[in-house]
C-alpha positions in Angstrom: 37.7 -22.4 76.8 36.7 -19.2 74.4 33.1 -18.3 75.2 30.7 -18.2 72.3 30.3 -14.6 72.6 34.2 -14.0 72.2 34.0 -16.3 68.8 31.3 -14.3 68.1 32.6 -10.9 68.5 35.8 -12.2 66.8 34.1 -13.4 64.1 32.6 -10.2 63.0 35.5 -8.5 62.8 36.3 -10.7 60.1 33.6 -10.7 58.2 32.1 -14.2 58.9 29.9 -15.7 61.3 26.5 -15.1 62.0 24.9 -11.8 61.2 25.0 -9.1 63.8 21.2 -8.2 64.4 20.3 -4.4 63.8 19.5 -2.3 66.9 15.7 -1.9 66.3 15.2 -5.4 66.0 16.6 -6.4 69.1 14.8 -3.5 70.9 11.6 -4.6 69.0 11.8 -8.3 70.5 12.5 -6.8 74.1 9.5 -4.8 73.7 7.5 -8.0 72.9 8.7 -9.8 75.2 7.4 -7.0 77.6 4.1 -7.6 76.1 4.4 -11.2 77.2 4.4 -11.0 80.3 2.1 -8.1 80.3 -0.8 -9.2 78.5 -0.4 -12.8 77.1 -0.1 -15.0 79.5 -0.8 -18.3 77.8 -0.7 -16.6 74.0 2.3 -14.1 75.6 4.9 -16.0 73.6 2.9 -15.4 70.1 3.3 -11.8 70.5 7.3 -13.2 69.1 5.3 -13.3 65.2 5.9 -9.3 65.6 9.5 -10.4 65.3 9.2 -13.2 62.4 6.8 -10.7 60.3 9.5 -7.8 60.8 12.4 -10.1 59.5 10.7 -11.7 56.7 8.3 -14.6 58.4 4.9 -14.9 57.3 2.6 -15.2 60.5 -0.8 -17.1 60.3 -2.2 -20.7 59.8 -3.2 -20.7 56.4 -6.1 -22.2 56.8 -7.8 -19.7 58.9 -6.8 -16.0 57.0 -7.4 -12.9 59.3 -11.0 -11.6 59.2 -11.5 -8.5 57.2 -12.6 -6.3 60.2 -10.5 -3.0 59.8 -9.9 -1.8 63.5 -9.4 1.4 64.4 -8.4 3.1 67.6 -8.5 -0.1 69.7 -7.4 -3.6 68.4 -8.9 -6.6 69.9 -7.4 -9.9 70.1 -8.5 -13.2 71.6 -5.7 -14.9 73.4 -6.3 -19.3 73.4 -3.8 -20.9 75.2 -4.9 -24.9 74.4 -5.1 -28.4 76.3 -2.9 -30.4 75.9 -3.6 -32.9 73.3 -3.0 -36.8 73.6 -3.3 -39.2 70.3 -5.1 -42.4 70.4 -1.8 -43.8 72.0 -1.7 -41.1 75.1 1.3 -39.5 73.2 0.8 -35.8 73.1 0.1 -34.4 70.1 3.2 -31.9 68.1 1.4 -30.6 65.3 -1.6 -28.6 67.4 -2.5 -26.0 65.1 -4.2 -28.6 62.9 -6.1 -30.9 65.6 -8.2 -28.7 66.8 -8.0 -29.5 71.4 -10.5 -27.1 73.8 -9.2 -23.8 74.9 -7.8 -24.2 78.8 -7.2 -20.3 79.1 -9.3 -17.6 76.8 -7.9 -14.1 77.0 -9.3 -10.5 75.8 -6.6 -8.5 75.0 -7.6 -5.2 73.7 -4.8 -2.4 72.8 -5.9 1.1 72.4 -3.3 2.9 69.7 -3.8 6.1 70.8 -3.2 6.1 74.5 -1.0 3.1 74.7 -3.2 1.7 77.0 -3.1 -2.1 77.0 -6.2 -4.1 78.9 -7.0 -7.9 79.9 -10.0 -9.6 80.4 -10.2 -13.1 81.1 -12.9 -15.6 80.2 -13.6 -18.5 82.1 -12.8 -21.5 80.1 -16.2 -23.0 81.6 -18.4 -19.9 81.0 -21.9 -21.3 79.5 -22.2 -19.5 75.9 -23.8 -20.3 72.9 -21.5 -21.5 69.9 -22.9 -20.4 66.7 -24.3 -24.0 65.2 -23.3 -25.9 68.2 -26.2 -24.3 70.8 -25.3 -24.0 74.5 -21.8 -25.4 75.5 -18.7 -24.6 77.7 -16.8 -22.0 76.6 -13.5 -24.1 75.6 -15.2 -25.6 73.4 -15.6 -23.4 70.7 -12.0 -23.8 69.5 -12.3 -27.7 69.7 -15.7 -27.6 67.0 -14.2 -24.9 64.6 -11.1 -23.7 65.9 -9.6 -20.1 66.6 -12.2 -18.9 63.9 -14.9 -19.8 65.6 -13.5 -19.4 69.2 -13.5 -15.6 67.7 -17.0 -15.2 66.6 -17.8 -16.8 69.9 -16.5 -14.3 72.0 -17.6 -11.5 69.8 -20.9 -12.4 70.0 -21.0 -13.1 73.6 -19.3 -9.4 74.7 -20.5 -7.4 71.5 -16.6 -6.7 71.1 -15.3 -6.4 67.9 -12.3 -9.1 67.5 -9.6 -8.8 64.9 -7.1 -11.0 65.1 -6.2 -14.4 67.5 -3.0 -15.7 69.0 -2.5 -18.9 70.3 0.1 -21.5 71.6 0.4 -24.7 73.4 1.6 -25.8 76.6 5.4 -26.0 75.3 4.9 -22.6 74.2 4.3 -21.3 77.4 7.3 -23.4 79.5 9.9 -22.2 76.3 8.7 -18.3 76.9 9.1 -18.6 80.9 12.9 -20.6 80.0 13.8 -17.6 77.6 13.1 -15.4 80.8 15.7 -17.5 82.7 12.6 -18.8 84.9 10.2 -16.5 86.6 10.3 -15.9 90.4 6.8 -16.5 92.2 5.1 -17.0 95.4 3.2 -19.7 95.2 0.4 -19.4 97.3 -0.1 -23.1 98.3 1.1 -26.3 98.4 -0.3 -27.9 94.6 -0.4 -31.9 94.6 -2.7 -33.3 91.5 -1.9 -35.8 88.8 -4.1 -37.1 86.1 -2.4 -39.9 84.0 -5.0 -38.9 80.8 -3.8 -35.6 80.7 -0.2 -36.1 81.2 -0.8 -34.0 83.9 1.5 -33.9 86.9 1.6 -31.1 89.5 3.6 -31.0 92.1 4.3 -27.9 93.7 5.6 -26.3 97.0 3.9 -23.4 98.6 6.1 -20.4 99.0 8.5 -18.0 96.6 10.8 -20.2 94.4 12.1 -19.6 90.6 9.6 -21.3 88.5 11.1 -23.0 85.4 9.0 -23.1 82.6 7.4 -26.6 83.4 7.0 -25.7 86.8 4.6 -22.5 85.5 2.4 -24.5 83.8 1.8 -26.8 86.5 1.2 -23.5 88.2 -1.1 -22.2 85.5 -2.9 -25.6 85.0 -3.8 -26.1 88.8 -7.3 -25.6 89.5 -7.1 -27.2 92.8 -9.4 -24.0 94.8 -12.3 -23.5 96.2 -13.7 -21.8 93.4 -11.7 -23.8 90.4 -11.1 -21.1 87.7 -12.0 -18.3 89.2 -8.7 -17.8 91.7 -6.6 -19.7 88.7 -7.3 -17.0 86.5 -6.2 -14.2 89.7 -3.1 -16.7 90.0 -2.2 -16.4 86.0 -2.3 -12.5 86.5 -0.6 -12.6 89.4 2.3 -14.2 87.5 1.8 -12.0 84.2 2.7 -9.4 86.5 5.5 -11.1 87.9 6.5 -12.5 84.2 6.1 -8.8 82.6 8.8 -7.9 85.7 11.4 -10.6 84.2 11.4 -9.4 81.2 11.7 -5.6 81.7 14.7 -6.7 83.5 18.3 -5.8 81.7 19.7 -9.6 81.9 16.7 -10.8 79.6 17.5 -8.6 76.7 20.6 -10.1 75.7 19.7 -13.7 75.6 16.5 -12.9 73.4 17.5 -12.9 69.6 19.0 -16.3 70.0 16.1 -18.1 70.9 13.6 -16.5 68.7 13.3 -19.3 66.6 12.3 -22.3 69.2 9.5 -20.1 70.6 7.9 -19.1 67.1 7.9 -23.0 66.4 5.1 -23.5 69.7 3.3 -19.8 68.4 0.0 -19.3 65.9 -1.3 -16.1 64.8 -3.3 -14.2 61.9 -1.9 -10.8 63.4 -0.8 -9.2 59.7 2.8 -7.5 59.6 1.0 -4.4 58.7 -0.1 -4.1 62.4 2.8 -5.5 64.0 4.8 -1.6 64.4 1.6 0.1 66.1 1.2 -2.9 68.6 4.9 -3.1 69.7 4.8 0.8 70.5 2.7 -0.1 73.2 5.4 -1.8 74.6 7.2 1.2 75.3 6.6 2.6 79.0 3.9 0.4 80.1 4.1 -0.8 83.5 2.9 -4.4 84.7 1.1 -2.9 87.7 -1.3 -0.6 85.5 -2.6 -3.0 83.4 -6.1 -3.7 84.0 -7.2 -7.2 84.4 -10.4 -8.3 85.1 -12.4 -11.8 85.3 -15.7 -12.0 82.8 -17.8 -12.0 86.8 -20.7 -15.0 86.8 -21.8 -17.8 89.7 -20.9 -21.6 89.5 -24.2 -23.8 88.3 -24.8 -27.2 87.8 -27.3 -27.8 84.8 -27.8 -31.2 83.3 -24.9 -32.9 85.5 -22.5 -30.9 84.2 -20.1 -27.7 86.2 -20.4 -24.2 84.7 -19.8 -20.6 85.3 -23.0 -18.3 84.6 -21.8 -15.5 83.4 -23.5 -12.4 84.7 -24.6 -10.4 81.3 -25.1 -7.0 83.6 -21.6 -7.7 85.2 -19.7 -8.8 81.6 -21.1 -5.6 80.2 -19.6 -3.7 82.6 -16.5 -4.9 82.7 -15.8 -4.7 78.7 -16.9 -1.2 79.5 -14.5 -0.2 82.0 -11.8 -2.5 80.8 -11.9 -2.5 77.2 -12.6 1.0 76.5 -11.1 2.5 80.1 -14.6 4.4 80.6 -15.6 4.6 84.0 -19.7 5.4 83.9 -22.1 4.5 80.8 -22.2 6.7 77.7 -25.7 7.9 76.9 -25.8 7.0 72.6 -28.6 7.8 70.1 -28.8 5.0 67.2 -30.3 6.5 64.3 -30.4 4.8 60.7 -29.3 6.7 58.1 -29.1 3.8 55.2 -31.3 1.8 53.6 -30.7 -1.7 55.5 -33.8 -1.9 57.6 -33.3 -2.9 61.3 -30.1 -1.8 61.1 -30.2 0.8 64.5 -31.1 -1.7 66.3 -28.9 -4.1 65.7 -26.0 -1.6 66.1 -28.1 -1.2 69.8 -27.5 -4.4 70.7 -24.0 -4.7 70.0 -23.3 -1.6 72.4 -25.8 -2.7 74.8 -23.2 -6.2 75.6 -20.3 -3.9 75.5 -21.5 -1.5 78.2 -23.0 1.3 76.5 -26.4 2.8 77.2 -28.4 3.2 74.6 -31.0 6.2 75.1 -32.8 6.0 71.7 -33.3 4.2 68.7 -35.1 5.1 65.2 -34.5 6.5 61.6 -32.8 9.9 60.7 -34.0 12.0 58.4 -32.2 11.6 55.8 -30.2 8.7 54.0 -26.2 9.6 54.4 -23.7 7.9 52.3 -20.9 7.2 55.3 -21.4 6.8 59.3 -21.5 10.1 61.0 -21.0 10.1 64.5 -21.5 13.6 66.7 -20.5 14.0 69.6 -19.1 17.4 71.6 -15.3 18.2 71.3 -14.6 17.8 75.1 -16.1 14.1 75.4 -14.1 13.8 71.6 -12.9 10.2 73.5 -16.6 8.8 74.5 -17.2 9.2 70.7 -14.1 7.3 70.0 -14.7 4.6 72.3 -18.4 4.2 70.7 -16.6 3.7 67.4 -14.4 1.4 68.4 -17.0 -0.7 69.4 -19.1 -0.5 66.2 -15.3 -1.3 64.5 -17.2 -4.7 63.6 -20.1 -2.9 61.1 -18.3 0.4 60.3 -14.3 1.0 60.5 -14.1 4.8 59.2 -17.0 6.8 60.2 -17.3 10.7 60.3 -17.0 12.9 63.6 -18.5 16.1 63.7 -19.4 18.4 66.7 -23.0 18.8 66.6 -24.2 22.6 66.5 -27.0 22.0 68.7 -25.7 18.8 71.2 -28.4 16.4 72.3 -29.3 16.7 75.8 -30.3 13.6 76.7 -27.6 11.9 74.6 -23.6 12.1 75.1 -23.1 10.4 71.7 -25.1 10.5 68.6 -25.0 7.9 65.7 -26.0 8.1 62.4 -25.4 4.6 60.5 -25.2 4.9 56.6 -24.8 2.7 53.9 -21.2 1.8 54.5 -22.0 -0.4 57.3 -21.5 -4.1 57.3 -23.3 -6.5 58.8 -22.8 -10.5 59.5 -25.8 -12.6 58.3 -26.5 -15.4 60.5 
């Protein structure tokens, strides 16, 4: 028997058959598919849009456009990765990205352009959060009341960190990227026995290292059968990024990747424009799975009213967007100082750096009105200033820097908000 690749080959020569894919391209999709395994776990396989929106796809639902938050340095993007959804007959549902199911995994995945540093942080799907016009509720909810939308303005509001885009997929999408791979190889760390009939849930699992097809990883993924329930899932699903991100930096996976692009976008949403698709796959290049940080939102388990949840620790959560979001180490001292004519406006822009780690030394008017945001900060800590405006990316996307002539001693960072700043009404 010919192989298909000898047809293939053969073909070509003469003119016909299938189209030989350009070099780039194929690069370009190993370079995502780096990213899968490095940073998207559950939403891993939707980082494949790159490839659709660089050979003519159109990437998106729709019915949920992108936001029109211009990032800047460092692009945010919330990572769902959804239940699985059952109709009224227990059938599971095909067409998810219009029934909108809870969130079972929430990811922070924030990509700094100018360092090629890429950066995790997981949410607990039962953190206790308020949902704008739904009050106090789990976490997971949020995309099951408005969907990825408002699963975004959720998480932005909880952290303070400015979110640009989404990705999300579904339980197929997730066994379909780890079958691309050829399977994953894992060490489970315990024997996993749990079946729920509602769910179409069936786990069964051996302790021990094995090759994990890709509906033996989500039974993997799905378990919550610890001590502590989400919290050593979520150290389990980095574990197997890791391990994932290994796969697919591995020579054998490049060559069966262009012919199964198709079957993985089909399980894939996202509202990532192609515009952005070139400067996110660039951080694909030279990244290494063991020096991507990952952390867990940190919080206590609670009962209230009856029902489980995870308390998230507002000190902790600050903290942790500080160190793994913007890669700073210690707090940055910033001066807030109003320079437009929107009243309250310096201390809202406090507030929003306050949840994402920064410490925020003073707060009043300038003295004088400035047409565009002006931030100062000393040319050695040129970075700290960067980092501040990457986190005001949500109210101001282009602001000035300027090395103060006389820097502020009891500030690292000074900022002057002007009139170009925009700001969400409630």
């Amino acid at each position: 028997m010919i192989e298909r690749s000898q047809v293939t080959r053969r073909a070509r020569r003469a003119g016909s058959g299938p189209p030989r894919r350009p070099v780039w391209k194929r690069v370009m999709l190993f370079v995502v598919l780096t990213l899968v395994g490095l940073s998207l776990l559950w939403a891993g396989s939707s980082l494949l849009v790159f490839y659709r929106s660089l050979t003519g796809g159109h990437p998106g639902d729709g019915a949920n456009p992108g936001p029109q938050l211009e990032p800047g340095r460092v692009i945010n993007i919330l990572a769902l990765g959804l239940d699985a959804q059952l109709d009224a007959n227990g059938k599971p549902i095909r067409d998810w990205r219009h029934s909108h199911g809870r969130a079972d995994t929430v990811m922070l995945i924030s990509f700094d352009v100018k360092t090629h540093r890429v950066s995790v942080l997981s949410l607990p799907r039962d953190s206790r959060v308020p949902i704008p016009g739904h009050g106090f509720d789990k976490l997971n909810a949020a995309h099951a009341y408005g969907g990825p939308q408002l699963a975004m303005r959720t998480v932005e509001q909880l952290t303070g960190v400015p979110i640009h885009y989404y990705v999300r997929t579904s339980f197929p999408g997730v066994a379909r990227a780890v079958d691309i791979l050829g399977g994953v190889e894992f060490d489970v760390p315990q024997n996993m026995d749990y079946e729920d009939p509602y769910q179409n849930l069936y786990i069964h699992l051996k302790a021990g290292r094995q090759v994990l097809s890709g509906d033996k990883a989500v039974e993997l993924l799905r378990f919550r059968g610890y001590p502590d329930a989400d919290i050593t899932r979520i150290k389990v699903q980095q574990q197997f990024l890791r391990a994932m991100a290994a796969k697919a930096l591995s020579a054998t996976s490049l060559a069966r990747l262009p012919f199964l692009v198709d079957d993985v976008m089909a399980c894939v949403d996202t509202n990532i424009p192609a515009g952005k698709v070139l400067s996110l796959a660039r951080l694909g290049l030279g990244l290494n799975p063991e020096e991507v940080p990952a952390a867990v939102a940190p919080g206590q388990p609670r009962d209230i009213g009856g029902v489980s949840y995870w308390v998230l620790d507002e000190a902790g959560l600050a903290k942790a967007v500080r160190e793994v979001v913007y890669g700073l180490d210690r707090p940055v001292r910033v001066e807030v100082l109003n320079a437009s004519g929107q009243a309250g406006l310096a201390a809202q822009a406090a507030t929003v750096l306050k949840k994402q780690g920064f410490s925020v030394v003073s707060v009043g008017n300038a003295p004088s009105r400035l047409d565009r945001t002006v931030i100062r900060v000393p040319s050695e800590q040129a970075h700290v200033g960067e980092a501040v405006a990457a986190a005001l990316s949500g109210m101001v996307s282009k602001p000035d820097f300027r090395v103060p002539p006389n820097p502020n001693q009891g500030a690292d960072v000074t900022v002057l908000l002007a009139d170009d700043v925009s700001v969400t009404k409630e």
